[in-house]
C-alpha positions in Angstrom: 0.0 0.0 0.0 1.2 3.4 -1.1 1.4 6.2 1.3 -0.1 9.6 0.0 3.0 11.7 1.1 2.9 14.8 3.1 4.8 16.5 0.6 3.7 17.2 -2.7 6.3 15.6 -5.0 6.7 19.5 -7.0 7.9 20.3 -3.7 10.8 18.0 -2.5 13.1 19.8 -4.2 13.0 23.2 -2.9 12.8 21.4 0.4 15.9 19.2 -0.2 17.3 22.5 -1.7 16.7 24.6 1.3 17.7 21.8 3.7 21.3 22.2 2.4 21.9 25.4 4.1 21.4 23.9 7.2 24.5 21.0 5.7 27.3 23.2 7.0 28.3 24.6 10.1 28.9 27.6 9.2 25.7 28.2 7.3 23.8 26.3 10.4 25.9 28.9 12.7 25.0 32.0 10.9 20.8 30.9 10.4 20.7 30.7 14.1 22.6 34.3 14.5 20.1 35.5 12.4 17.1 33.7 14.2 17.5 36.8 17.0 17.5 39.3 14.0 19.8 41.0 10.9 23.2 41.3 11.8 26.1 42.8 9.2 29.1 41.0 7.6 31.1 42.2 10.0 29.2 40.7 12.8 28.6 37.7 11.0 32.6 37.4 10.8 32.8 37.2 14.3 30.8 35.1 14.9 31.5 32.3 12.9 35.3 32.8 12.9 35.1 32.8 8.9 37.3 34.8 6.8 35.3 37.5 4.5 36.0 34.8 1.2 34.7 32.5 3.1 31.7 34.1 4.4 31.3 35.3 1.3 30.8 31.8 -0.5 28.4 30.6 2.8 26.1 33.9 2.2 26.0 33.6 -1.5 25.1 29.8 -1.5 22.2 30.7 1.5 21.1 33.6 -0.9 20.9 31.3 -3.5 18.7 28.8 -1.6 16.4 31.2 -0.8 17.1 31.2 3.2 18.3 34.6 3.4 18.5 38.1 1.8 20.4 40.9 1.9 20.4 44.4 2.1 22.8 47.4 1.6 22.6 50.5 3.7 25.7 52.9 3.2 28.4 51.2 2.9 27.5 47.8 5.3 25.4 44.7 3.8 23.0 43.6 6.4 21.3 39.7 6.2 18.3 38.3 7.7 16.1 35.6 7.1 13.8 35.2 4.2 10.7 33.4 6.2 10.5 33.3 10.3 9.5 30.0 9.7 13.4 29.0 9.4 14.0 30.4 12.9 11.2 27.5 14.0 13.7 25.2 12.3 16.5 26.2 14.2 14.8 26.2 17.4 13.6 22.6 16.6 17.7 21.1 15.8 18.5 23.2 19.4 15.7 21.2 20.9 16.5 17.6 19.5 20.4 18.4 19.6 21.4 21.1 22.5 18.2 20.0 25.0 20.8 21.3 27.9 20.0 25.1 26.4 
């Protein structure tokens, strides 16, 4: 017996898609930076200990996916995330994998 599934099929792939930004630490670091709010490249640097190359590659690739967008105000790039729904995410992973928190 088949299973209807709880995702249309059309879907799975943006879902797999969006799934790989959580794949990396750094990516999974800065998403749950960002759950409390934009923050700047320069803060995001900090934070993850990344070079700005590195960074760089991490933000594009989340931009890409559709987790994240950015925006330029003088002469700093701010990020935040696309849908609060990702911050539910995150709080989720903290649940099943930092229950001490």
């Amino acid at each position: 017996m088949i299973r209807n599934m709880l995702i249309p099929e059309t879907n799975l792939q943006k879902a797999t898609e969006g799934l790989k930004a959580l794949g990396h630490e750094t990516r999974l670091t800065i998403m749950c930076h960002l759950m409390d709010g934009e923050m700047c490249v320069g803060d995001l640097e900090k934070v993850t200990k990344s070079s700005q190359s590195n960074l760089s590659q991490h933000l594009s690739k989340m931009k890409g996916l559709g987790v994240i967008v950015s925006e330029k105000r003088g002469q700093q790039v701010y990020y935040r995330l696309t849908n609060p729904a990702f911050s539910e995410l995150i709080q989720a992973l903290k649940v099943i994998y930092c229950p001490d928190l």
